[in-house]
N, C-alpha and C positions, 0 to 999 in steps of 0.2 A: 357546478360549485365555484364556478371564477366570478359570477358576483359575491359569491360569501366571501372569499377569500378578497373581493377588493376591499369591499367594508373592512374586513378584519385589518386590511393595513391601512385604511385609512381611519379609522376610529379606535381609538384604546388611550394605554396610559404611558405610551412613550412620547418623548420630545418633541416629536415630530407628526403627534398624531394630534388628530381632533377628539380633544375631551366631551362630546358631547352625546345626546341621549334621542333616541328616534323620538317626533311627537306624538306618535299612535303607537301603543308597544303592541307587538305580534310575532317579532323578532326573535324576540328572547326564545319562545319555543321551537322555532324554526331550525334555531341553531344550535338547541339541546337536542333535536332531532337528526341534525346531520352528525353532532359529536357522537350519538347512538349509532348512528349507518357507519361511520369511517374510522369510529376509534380518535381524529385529531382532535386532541382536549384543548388546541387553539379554539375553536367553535364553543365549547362549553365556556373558559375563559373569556370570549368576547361577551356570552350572553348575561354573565356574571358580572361583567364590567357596567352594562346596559343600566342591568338593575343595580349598582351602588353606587354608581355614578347618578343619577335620577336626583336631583334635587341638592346638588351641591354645586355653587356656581364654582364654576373652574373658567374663567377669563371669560363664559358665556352668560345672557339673558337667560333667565329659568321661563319655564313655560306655565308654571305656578298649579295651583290644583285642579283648573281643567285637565291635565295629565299629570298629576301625581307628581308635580315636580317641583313642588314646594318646599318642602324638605328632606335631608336622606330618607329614602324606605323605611332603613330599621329601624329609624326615628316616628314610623309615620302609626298614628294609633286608631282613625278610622277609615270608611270610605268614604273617599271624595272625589268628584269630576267627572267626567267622563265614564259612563259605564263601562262599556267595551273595552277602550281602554283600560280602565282601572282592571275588569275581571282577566283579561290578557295578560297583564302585569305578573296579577298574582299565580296565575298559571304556570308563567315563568318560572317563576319563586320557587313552585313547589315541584316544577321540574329539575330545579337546580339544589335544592334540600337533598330530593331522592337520593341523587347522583353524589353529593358532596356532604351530606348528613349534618351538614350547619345546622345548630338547632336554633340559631338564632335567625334565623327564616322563618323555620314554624312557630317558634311564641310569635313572629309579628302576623303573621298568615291565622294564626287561632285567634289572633287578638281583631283582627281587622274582620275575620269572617263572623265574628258573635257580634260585633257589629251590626253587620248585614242583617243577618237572621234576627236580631234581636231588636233591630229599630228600623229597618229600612228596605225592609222584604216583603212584596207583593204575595198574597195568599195562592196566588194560583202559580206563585214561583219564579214572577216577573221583578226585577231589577231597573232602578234609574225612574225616579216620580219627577221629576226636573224636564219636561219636554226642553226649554230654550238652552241647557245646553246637553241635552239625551243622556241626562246623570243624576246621580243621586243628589239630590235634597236634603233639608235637614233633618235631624231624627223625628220619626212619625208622621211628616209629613208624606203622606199616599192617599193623595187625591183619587177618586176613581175615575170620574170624566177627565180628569188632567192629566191622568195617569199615565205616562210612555212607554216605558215597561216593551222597548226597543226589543226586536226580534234577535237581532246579534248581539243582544244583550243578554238574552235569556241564554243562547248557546254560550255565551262565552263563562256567562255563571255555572251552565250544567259542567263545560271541560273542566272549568278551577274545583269545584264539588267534587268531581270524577277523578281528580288529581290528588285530593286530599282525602277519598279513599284510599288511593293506591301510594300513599304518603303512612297511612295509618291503620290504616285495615278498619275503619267507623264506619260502622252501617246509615251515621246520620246524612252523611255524605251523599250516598245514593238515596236516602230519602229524599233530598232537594232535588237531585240527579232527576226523578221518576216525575215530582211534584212540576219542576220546569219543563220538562219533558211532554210530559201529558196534558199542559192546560197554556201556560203563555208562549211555547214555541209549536203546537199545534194549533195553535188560534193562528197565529202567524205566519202557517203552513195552510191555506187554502184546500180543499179536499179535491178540486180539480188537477193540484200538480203544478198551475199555473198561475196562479192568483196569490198574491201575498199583504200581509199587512207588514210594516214599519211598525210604528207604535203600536201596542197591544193594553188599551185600556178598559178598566173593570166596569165602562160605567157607559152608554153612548145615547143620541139625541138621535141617530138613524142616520146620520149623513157618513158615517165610515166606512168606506168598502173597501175590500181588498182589489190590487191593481197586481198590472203584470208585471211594473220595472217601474223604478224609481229614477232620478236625478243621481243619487246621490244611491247607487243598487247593488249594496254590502249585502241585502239579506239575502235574497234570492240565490245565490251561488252559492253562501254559507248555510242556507238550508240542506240546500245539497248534500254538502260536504256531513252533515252532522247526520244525515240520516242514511248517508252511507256507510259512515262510522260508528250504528248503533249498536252492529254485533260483536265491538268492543270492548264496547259496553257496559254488555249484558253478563258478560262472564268474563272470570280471572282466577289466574293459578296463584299462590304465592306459598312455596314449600312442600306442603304435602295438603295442601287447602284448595279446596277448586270451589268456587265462590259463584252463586247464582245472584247476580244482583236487580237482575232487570226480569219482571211474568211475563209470558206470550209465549204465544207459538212457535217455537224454533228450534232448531237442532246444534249443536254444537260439536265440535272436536277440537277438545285440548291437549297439549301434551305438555305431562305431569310427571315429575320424578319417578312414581313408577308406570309409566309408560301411557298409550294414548288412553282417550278417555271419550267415550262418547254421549252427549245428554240430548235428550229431546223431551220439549215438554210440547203435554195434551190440555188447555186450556181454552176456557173463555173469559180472562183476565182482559182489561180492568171491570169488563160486565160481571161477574162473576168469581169469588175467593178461592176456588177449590183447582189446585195444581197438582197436576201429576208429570213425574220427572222419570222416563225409564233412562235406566244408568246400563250403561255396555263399555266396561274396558276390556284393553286386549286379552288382559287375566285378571286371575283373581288378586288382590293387591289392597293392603289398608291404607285409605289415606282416611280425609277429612272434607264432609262435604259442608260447606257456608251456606245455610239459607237466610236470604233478608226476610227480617221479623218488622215491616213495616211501622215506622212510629204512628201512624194513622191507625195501624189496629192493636194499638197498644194505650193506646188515651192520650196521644200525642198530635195536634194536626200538622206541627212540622215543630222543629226543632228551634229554643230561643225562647220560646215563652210568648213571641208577639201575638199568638192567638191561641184558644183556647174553646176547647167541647161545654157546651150547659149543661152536657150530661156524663153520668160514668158510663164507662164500655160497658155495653151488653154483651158477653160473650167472646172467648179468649183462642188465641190459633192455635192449633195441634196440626199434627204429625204423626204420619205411619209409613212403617217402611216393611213392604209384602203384605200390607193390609193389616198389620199390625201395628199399636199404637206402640209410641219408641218414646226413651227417653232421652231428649235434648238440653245440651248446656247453653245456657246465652251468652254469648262472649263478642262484646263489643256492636251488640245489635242484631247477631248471626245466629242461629241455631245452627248448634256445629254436632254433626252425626260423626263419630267416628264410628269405620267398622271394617271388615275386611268384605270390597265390594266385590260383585260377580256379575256378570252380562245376564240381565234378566230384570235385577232387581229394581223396584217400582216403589218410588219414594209421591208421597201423597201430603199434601200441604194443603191447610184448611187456612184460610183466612175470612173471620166472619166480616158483613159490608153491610153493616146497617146504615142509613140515613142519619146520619151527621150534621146537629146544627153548632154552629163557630162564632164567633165573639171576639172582637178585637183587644186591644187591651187598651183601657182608658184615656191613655197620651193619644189615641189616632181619633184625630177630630170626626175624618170625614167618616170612620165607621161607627162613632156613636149612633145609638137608635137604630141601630141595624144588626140585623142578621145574616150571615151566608148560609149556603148549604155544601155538605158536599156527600159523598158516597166513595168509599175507596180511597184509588186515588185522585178520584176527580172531582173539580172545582165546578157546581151548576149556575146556571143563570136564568135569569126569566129575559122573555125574548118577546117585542110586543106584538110579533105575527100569529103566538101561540096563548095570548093574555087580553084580547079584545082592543087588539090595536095602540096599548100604552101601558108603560112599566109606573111611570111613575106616580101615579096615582095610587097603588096598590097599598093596601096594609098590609103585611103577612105574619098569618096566626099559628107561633110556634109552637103552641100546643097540640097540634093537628100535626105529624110528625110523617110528611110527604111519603107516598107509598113507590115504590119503583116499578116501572114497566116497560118491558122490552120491546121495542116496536122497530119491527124487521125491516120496513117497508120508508121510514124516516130518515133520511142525510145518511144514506147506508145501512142504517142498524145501528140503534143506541139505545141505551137505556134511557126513558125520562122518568121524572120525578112527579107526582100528583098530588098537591097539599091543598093549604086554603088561603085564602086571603079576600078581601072585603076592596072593593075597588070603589072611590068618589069621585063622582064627577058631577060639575054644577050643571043644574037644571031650571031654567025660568029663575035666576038667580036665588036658588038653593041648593044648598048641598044634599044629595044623592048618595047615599050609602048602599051597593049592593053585593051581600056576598054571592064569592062563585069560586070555581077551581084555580089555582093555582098549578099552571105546566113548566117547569124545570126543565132545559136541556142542559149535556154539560158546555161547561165554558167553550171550548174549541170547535162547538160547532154553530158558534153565532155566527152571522152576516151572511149565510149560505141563503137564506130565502131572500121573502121581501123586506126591505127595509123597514127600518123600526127602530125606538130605542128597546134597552139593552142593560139591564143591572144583575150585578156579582150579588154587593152588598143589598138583601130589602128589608126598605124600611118595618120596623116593628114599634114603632112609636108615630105617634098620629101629626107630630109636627113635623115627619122628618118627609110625608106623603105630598104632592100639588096634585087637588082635585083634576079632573083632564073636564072639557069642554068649552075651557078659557082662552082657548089657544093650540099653538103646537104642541107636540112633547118637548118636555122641559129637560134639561143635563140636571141629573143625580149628582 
């Protein structure tokens, strides 16, 4: 702690201290973490000074909106600069809300994060379209071969999301949480353990591969960090509410007002909708279990309106508890069980997963004439090792409504997607129309084979297609 404490006296708001603001924030949480270990509200008070200080020149150069430091915070009404930085920022914020119930954090923190989600959020949950300075761009713009959508960007968005759950109790929160989670920080995540991407874009020509260590090798240690930290995550207490927020196989032990509480869930989530949760506390005791009601299986593909389903939900999630169908309140995105629980009891969660085609909303250039797909909660892509050697020449025919297939024996075990599409390529200088299948994997398991390009977005409109036999593969 005696580096925290030299900072604290050399940075704050007395006479003698430096009025000034770190260029990379990270801090701020650091030191709402020590005020949480030690109780010295010195630490919370520095990281509170961090952030209102930010953008106000006090006898110093401001660092301008690469770091959010353009204007005061509570002043500040989107996101700008720097991803990382920026989503660290807000982390802060909404660790220091918690703690100190300022609500005038969270109108800036709800205002700056519909932002996000409503103009500047990558579909598969990736942040920052601005590679030259690994930040966000202006509204709509989300290029997909330009796309950066930074690995420590994605985490830094999933903790701020993750914070404004536990700021508000909104299940919308952990839907970004699962959406960044499962497609732009697993693409980013190499399935070796050792291999990583930096930027994580929706769109590639074959020349992208994940490397071991960067120059500049923020992610690879922060991958760590995050996927150590995932059984954090996944579950939370808050009163007499014990909150499932993340599927998968795991077990947990919480301890709950009335006393511990043990979950283990039996699935094959995200391949598969159907969760079984047995419940074992010490006794018999009534709280309140939270289940997340995914916005994906609700007619929502995330949150904000930036993108949208061509079709209504086929089929709605239910719930039995002892094999009996129960009746559930929805309260803030959760299906909340109350009952008085007993070690045995076997809570059962249907979530239906049909094939999912997505749509952007007309301000995003580069997703005009295109369609995405997805299934659950995962974001797919056509891959040109599994599509005759090239993405972009492909049409793809949304009326043909991809079927899923499990195949054990592929990049581990994944599910892929099998639809249509009509692929052109010039021939003795004509164009060549031939249809054939259409193979979907999901997004995070691009660049594991051989090289190829690689589209989120496929085209559905015939100008948006380059025949292949002109050349190399072309960037989408």
């Amino acid at each position: 702690m005696k580096n925290a404490d030299l900072i604290d006296r050399t940075f704050g708001p007395g006479e003698t201290q430096l009025k000034s603001v770190p260029g990379h924030e990270e801090i701020e949480m650091g030191l709402v973490k020590l005020f949480r270990l030690t109780g010295k509200k010195k630490y919370l008070d520095l990281a509170r000074f961090f952030v209102e200080e930010r953008g106000r020149a006090s006898g110093r150069k401001l660092y301008g909106e690469y770091s959010q430091d353009h204007k005061p915070v509570l002043e500040q009404e989107e996101a700008v600069g720097h991803a990382v930085r920026a989503a660290y920022l807000y982390s802060g914020m909404a660790d220091i809300a918690a703690l100190t119930g300022d609500a005038r954090y969270v109108v800036v923190l709800e205002r700056i994060w519909e932002d996000v989600v409503g103009r500047k959020l990558y579909l598969t949950g990736g942040i920052g379209s601005a590679g030259g300075i690994e930040g966000f761009g202006p509204p709509y713009e989300l290029g997909n071969d330009t796309g950066y959508a930074e690995t420590c960007a994605t985490i830094a968005f999933a903790l701020w999301n993750h914070r404004m759950f536990r700021l508000t109790g909104e299940a919308k929160y952990m839907d970004l949480f699962e959406r960044a989670a499962m497609n732009a920080f697993l693409s980013g995540a190499g399935m070796s353990g050792d291999l990583f991407f930096y930027p994580n874009p929706l769109a590639s020509d074959g020349g992208t591969r994940r490397t071991p260590w960067f120059k500049c090798a923020c992610c690879p240690p922060n991958v760590a960090r995050f996927i150590a930290g995932m059984g954090g995550y996944a579950y939370a207490v808050a009163d007499d509410n014990v909150y499932v927020n993340l599927y998968g196989r795991s077990t947990a032990e919480l301890a709950t007002k009335r006393g511990l509480v043990r979950l283990t869930q039996t699935t094959d989530y995200p391949w598969e909708g159907d969760i079984e949760i047995e419940v074992a506390p010490d006794g018999p005791a009534a709280w309140t279990l939270m289940l997340r009601i995914p916005g994906w299986s609700l007619g929502r593909p995330l949150p904000g309106g930036l993108y949208s389903y061509l079709d209504a939900a086929p089929g709605t999630p239910s719930i039995k508890v002892n094999g009996r169908e129960t009746a559930a309140v929805l309260d803030k995105g959760y299906w909340a069980v109350r009952r008085t629980w007993a070690r045995g009891d076997v809570v059962t969660l249907s979530l239906p997963m049909p094939v999912r085609l997505v749509r952007a909303r007309g301000e995003v250039a580069a997703d005009a004439g295109r369609i995405a797909v997805e299934r659950g909660p995962l974001v797919y892509a056509a891959e040109a090792v599994d599509n005759g050697g090239t993405v972009s020449n492909l049409l793809f025919d949304p009326s043909v409504l991809p079927a899923p297939e499990f195949r054990p024996g592929l990049l581990r075990g994944l599910t892929v997607l099998a639809g249509k599409a009509t692929a052109f390529r010039m021939k003795n200088g004509k164009e060549d129309a031939v249809p054939g299948v259409l193979t979907l994997i999901p997004y995070y398991a691009w660049a594991h084979r051989d090289a190829g390009g690689m589209a989120v977005w496929l085209a559905a409109e015939k100008d948006k297609i380059r025949p292949s036999g002109g050349g190399a593969e072309s960037e989408i």
